[in-house]
N, CA, C and O of each residue as an XYZ file, in Angstrom:
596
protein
N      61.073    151.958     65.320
C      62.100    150.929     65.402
C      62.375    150.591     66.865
O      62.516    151.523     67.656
N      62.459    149.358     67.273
C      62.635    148.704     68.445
C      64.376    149.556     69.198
O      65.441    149.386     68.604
N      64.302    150.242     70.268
C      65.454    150.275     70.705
C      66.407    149.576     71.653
O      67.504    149.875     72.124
N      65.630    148.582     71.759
C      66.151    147.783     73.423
C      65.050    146.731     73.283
O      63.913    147.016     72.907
N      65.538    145.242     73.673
C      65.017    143.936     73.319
C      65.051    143.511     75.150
O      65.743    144.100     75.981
N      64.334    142.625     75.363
C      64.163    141.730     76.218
C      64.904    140.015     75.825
O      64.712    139.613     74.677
N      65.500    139.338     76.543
C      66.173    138.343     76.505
C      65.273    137.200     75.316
O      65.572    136.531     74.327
N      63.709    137.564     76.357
C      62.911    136.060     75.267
C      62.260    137.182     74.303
O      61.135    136.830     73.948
N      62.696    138.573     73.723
C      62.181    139.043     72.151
C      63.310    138.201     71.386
O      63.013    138.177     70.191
N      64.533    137.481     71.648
C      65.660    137.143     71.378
C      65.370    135.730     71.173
O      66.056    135.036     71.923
N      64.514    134.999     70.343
C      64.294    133.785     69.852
C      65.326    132.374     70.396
O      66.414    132.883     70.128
N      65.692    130.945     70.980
C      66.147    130.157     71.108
C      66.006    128.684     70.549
O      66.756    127.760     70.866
N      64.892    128.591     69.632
C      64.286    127.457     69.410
C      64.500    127.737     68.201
O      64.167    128.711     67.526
N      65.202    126.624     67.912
C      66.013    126.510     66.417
C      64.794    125.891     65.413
O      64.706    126.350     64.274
N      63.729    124.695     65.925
C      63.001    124.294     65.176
C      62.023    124.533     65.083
O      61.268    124.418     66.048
N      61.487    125.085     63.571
C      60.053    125.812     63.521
C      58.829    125.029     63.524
O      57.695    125.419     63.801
N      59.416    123.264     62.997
C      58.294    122.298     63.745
C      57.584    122.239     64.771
O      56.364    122.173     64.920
N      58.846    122.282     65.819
C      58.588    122.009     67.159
C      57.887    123.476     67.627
O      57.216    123.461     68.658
N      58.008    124.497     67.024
C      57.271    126.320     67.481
C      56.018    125.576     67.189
O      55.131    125.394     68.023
N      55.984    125.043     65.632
C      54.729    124.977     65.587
C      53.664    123.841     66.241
O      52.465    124.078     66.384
N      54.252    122.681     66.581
C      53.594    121.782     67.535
C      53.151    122.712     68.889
O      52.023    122.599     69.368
N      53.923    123.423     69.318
C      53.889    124.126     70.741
C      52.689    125.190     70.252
O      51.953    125.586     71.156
N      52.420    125.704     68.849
C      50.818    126.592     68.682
C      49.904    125.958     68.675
O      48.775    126.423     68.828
N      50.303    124.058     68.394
C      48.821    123.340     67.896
C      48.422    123.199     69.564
O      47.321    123.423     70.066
N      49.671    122.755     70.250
C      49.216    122.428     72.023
C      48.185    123.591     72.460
O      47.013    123.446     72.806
N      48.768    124.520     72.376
C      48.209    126.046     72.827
C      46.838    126.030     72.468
O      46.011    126.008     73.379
N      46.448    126.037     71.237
C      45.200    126.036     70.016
C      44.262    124.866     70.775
O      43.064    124.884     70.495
N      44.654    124.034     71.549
C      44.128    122.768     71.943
C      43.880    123.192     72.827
O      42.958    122.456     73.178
N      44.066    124.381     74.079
C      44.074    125.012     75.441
C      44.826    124.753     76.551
O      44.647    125.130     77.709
N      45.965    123.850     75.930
C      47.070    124.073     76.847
C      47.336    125.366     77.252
O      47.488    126.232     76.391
N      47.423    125.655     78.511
C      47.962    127.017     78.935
C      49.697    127.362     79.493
O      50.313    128.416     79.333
N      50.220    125.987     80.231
C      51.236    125.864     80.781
C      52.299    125.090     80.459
O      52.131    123.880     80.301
N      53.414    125.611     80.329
C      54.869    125.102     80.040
C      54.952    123.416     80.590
O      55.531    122.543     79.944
N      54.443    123.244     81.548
C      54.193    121.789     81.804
C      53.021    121.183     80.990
O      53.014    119.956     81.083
N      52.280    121.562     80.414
C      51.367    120.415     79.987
C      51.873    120.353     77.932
O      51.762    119.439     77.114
N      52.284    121.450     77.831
C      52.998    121.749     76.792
C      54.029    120.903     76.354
O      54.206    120.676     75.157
N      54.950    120.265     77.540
C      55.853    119.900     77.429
C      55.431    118.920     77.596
O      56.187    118.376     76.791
N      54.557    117.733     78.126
C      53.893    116.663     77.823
C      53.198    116.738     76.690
O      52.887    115.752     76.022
N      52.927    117.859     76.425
C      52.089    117.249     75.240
C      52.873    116.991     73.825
O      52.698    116.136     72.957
N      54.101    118.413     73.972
C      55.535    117.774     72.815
C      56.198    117.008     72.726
O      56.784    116.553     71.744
N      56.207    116.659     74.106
C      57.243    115.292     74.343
C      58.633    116.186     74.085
O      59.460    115.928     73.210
N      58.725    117.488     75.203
C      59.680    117.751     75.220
C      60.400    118.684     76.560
O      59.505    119.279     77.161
N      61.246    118.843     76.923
C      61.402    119.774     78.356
C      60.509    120.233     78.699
O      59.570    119.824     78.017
N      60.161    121.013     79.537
C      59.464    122.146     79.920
C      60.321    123.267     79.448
O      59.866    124.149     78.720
N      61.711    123.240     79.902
C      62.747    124.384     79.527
C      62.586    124.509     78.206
O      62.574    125.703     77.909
N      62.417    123.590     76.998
C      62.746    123.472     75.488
C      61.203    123.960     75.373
O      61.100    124.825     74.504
N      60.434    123.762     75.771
C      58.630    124.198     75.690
C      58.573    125.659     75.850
O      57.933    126.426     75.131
N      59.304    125.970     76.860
C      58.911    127.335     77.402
C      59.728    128.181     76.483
O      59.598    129.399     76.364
N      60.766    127.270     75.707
C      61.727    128.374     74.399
C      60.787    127.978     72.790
O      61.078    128.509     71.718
N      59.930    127.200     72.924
C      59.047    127.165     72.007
C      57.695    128.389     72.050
O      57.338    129.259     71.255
N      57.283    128.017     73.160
C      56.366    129.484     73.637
C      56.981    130.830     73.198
O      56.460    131.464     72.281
N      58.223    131.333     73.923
C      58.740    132.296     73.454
C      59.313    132.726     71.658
O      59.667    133.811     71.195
N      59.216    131.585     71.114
C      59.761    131.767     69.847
C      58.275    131.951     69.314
O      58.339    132.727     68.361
N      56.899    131.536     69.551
C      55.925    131.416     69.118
C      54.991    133.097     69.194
O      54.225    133.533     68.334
N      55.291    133.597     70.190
C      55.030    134.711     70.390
C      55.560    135.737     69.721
O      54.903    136.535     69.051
N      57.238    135.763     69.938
C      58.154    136.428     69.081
C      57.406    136.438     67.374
O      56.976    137.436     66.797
N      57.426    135.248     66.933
C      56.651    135.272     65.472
C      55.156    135.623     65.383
O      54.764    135.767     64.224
N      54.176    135.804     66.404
C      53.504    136.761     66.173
C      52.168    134.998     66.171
O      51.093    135.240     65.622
N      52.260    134.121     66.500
C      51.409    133.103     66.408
C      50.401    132.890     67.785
O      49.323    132.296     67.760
N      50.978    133.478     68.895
C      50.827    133.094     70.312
C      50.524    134.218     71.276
O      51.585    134.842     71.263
N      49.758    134.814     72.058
C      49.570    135.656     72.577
C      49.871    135.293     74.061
O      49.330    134.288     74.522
N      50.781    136.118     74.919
C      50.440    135.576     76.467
C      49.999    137.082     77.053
O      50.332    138.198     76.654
N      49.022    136.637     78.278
C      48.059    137.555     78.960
C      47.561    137.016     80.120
O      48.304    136.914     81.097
N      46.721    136.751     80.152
C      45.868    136.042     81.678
C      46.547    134.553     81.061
O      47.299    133.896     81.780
N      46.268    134.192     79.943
C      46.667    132.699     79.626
C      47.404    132.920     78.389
O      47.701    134.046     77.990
N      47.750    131.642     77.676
C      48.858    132.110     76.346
C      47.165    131.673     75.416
O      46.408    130.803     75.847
N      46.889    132.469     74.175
C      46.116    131.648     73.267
C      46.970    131.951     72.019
O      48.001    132.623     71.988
N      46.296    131.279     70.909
C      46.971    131.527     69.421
C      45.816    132.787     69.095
O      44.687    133.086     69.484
N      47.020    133.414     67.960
C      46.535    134.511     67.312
C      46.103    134.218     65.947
O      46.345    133.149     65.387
N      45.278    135.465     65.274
C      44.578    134.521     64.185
C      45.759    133.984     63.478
O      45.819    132.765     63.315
N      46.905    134.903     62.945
C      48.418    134.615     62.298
C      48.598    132.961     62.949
O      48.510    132.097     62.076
N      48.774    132.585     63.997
C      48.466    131.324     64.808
C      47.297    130.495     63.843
O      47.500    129.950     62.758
N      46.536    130.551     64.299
C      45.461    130.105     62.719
C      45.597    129.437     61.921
O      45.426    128.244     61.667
N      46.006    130.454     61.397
C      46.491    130.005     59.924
C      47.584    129.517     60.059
O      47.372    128.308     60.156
N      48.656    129.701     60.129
C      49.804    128.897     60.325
C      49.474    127.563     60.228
O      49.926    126.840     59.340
N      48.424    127.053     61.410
C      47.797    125.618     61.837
C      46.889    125.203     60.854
O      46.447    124.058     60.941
N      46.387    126.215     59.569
C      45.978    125.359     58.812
C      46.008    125.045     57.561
O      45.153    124.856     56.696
N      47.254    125.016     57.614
C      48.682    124.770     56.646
C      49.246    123.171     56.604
O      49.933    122.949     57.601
N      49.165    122.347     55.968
C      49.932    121.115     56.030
C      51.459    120.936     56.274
O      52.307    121.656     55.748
N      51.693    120.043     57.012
C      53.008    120.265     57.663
C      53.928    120.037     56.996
O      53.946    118.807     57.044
N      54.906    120.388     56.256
C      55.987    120.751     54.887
C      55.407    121.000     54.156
O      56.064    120.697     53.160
N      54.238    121.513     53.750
C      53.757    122.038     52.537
C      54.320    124.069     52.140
O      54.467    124.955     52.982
N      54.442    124.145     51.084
C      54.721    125.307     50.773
C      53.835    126.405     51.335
O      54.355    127.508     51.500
N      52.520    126.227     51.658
C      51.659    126.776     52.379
C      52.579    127.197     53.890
O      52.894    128.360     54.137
N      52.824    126.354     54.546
C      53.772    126.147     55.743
C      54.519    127.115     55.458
O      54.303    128.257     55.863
N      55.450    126.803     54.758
C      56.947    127.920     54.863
C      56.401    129.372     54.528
O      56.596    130.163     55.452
N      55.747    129.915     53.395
C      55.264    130.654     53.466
C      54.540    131.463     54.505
O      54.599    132.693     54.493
N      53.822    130.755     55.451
C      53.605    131.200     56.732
C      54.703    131.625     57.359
O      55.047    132.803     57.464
N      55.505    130.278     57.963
C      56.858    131.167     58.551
C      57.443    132.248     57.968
O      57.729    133.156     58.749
N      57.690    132.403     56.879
C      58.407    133.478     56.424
C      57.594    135.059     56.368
O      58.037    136.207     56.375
N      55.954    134.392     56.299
C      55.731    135.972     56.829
C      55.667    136.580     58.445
O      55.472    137.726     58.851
N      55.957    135.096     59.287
C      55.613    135.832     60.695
C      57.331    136.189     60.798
O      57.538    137.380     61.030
N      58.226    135.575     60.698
C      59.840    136.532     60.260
C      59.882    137.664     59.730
O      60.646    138.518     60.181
N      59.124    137.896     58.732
C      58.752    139.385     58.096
C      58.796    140.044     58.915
O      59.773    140.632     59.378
N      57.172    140.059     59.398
C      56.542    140.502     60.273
C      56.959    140.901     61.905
O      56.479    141.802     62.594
N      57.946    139.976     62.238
C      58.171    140.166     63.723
C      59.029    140.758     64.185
O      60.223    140.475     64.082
N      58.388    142.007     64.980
C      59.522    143.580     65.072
C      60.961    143.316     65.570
O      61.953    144.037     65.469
N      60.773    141.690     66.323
C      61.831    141.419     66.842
C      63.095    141.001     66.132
O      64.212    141.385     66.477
N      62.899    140.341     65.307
C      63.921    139.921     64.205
C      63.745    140.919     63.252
O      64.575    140.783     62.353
N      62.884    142.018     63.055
C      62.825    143.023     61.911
C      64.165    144.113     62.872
O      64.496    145.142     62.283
N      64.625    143.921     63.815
C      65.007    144.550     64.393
C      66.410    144.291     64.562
O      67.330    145.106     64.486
N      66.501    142.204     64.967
C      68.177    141.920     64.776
C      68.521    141.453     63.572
O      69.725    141.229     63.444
N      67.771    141.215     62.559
C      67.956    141.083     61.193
C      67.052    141.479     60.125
O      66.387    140.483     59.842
N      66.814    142.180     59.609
C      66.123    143.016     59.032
C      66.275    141.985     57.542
O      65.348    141.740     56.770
N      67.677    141.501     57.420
C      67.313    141.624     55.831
C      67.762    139.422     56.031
O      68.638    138.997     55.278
N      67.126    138.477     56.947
C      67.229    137.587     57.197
C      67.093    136.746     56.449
O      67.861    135.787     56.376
N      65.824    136.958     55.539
C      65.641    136.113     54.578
C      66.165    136.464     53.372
O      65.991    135.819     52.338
N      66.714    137.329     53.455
C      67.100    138.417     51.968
C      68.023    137.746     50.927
O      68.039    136.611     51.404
N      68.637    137.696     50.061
C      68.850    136.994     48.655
C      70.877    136.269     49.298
O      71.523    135.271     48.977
N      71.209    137.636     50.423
C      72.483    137.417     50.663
C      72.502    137.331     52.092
O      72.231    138.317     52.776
N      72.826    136.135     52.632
C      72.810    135.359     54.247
C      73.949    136.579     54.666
O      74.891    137.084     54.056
N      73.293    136.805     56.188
C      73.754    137.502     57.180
C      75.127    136.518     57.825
O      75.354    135.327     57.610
N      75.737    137.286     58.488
C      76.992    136.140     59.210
C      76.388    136.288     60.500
O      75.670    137.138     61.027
N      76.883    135.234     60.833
C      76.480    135.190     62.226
C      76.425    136.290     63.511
O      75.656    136.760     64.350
N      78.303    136.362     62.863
C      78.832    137.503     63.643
C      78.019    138.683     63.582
O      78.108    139.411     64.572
N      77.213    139.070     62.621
C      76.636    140.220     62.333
C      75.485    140.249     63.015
O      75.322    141.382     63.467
N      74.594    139.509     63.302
C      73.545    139.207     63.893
C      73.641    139.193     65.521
O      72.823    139.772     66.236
N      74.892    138.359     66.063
C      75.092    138.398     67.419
C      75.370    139.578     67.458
O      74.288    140.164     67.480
N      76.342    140.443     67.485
C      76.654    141.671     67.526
C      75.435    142.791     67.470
O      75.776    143.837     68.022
N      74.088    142.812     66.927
C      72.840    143.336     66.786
C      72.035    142.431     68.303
O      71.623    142.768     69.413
N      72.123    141.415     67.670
C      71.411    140.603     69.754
C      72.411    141.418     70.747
O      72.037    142.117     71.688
N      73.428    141.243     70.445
C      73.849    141.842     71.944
C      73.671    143.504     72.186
O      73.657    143.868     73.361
N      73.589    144.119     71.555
C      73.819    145.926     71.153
C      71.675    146.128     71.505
O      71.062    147.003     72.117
N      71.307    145.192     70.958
C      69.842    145.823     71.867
C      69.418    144.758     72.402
O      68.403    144.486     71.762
N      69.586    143.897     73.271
C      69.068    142.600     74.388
C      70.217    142.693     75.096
O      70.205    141.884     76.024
N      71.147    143.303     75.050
C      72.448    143.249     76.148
C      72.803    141.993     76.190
O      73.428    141.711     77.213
N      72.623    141.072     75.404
C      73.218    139.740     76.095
C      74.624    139.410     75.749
O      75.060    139.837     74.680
N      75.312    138.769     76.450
C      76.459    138.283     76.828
C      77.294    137.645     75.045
O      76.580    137.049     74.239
N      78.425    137.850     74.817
C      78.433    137.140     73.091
C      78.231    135.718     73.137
O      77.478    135.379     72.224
N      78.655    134.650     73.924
C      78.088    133.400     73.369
C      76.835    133.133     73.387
O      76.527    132.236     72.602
N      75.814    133.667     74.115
C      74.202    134.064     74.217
C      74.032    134.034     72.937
O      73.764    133.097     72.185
N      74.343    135.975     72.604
C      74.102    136.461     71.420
C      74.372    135.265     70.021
O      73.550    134.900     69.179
N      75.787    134.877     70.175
C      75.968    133.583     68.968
C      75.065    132.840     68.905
O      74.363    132.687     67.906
N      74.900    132.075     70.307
C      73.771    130.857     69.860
C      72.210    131.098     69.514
O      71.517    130.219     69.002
N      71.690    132.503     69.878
C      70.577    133.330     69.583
C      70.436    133.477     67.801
O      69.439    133.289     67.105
N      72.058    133.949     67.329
C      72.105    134.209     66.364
C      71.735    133.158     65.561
O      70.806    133.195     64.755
N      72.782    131.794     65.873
C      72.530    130.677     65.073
C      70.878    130.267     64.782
O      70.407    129.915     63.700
N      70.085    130.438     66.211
C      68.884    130.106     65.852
C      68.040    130.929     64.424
O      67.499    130.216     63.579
N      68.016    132.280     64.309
C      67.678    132.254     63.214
C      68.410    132.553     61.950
O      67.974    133.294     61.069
N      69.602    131.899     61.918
C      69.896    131.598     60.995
C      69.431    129.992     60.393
O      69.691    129.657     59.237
N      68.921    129.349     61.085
C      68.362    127.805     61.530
C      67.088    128.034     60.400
O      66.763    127.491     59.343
N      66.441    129.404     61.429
C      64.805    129.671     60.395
C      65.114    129.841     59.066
O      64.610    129.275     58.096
N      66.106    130.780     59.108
C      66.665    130.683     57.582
C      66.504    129.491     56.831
O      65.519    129.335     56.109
N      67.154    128.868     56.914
C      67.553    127.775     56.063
C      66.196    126.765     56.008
O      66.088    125.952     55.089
N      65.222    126.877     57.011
C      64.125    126.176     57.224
C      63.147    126.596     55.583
O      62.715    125.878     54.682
N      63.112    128.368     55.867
C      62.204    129.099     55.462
C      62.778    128.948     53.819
O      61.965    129.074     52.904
N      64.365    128.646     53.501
C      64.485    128.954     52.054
C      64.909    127.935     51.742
O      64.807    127.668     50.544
N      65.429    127.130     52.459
C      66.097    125.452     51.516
C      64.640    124.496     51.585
O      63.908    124.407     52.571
N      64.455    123.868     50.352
C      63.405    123.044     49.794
C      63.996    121.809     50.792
O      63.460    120.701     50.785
């Protein structure tokens, strides 16, 4: 079990579209937060919290350069709102020690409160509580992505 988080294991990118446009850039050989962000048509700052959310879910590898992982892959070859899709997301949420860590039971039958979640971001990422809140909100965001039709 994870005892202590890093700021970006702590997800910010509320939309799992936009994570996933930022794996197709990557998959294409974008390497950098700037060409990324031209290529989303979006910040560099909002790119570089897409990168980090992309990794966090287990799609994106960074090293000498960022590439996609096979989980990355597949994800990408999934039609975009298709049930195929969500299903993906919901297993790299499964899957990712990081949220297995501030929410364990995220997708689970009975929604987490917010409060409960920030309070877990802040207790292992140390971050500050309105951090932690708006951290929180984000996957509660995936939530609702991953289970509302």
């Amino acid at each position: 079990m994870i005892q202590e988080l890093h700021s970006a294991d702590v997800p910010q990118e509320d939309n799992l579209t936009d994570v996933r446009r930022t794996v197709e850039a990557i998959g294409s050989g974008l390497e950098d937060t700037q060409g990324i962000a031209e290529r989303t048509k979006r910040s560099r700052r909002h790119a570089g919290y897409a990168v980090n959310a992309a990794i966090v879910l287990g799609w994106v590898e960074a090293g000498d350069a960022l590439v996609t992982t096979e989980q990355g892959r597949k994800l990408l070859a999934t039609a975009e709102g298709s049930e195929a899709e969500r299903a993906a997301y919901r297993e790299a949420i499964e899957k990712s020690p990081s949220v297995s860590a501030i929410a364990p039971a995220l997708l689970g039958a009975d929604p987490l409160e917010r409060n409960t979640i920030a309070e877990q971001i802040s207790k292992l990422a140390g971050l500050a509580k309105s951090t932690a809140e708006r951290r929180a909100q984000t996957l509660l965001s995936w939530r609702r992505q991953v289970l509302e039709k």
